[in-house]
C-alpha angles and dihedrals in degrees: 000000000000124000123201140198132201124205135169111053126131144116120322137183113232099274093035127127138219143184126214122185131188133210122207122200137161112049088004091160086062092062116101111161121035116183145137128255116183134210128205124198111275091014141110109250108262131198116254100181146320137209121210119226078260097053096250109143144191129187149204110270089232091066113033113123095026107055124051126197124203131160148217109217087168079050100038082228138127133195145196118186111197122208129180078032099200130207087246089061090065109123150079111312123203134205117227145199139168125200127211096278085055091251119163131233129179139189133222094274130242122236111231112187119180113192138122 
C-alpha cells in the first residue's frame, strides 16, 4: 500500500503562485508515475501533470507554460508549482501515483481557490 499526503493549498489572487507537495509513504519503490489531477466543483476530475520514475513529464494544455512538476525520489515526494495562477484554476487538487502493476493511489486532496 502507499499513503500519500497533499500540502500547500490555500487561497490565491489571479497572478498569484503556489506551490503543492506530496509525500508518499508506505511501498513507495513500487511507485512509477507521481502527478496531479484537479476537480472543480460540478466537474469531472481532470489530469494536471505527471512526472515519470525518470522525470519525464507532460502536462494539461490549460496549464503549459505556467506549472511546473518535479519530483524527490530520494524524498518520495512530488511537486507542482503553479504560477499565473487563474481564476479557472480554482478546485480540489489530488496527488497521484501509480506502482508497477498500474495500480492508483490518491491523497486527501488540497483546495486550491484563486479569486480577488
Amino acid at each position: 500500500q502507499v499513503q500519500l499526503v497533499e500540502s500547500g493549498g490555500g487561497l490565491v489572487q489571479p497572478g498569484g503562485s503556489l506551490r503543492l507537495s506530496c509525500a508518499a509513504s508506505g511501498s513507495v519503490l513500487r511507485i512509477l508515475d507521481m502527478g496531479w489531477y484537479r476537480q472543480a466543483p460540478g466537474k469531472q476530475r481532470e489530469l494536471v501533470s505527471l512526472i515519470t520514475r525518470g522525470h519525464s513529464t507532460n502536462y494539461a494544455d490549460s496549464v503549459k507554460g505556467r506549472f511546473t512538476i518535479s519530483r524527490d525520489n530520494a524524498k518520495n515526494t512530488v511537486y507542482l508549482q503553479m504560477n499565473s495562477l487563474k481564476p479557472e484554476d480554482t478546485a480540489v487538487y489530488y496527488c497521484n501515483a501509480e506502482d508497477y502493476l498500474e495500480r492508483p493511489y490518491w491523497g486527501q486532496g488540497t483546495q486550491v481557490s484563486v479569486s480577488f
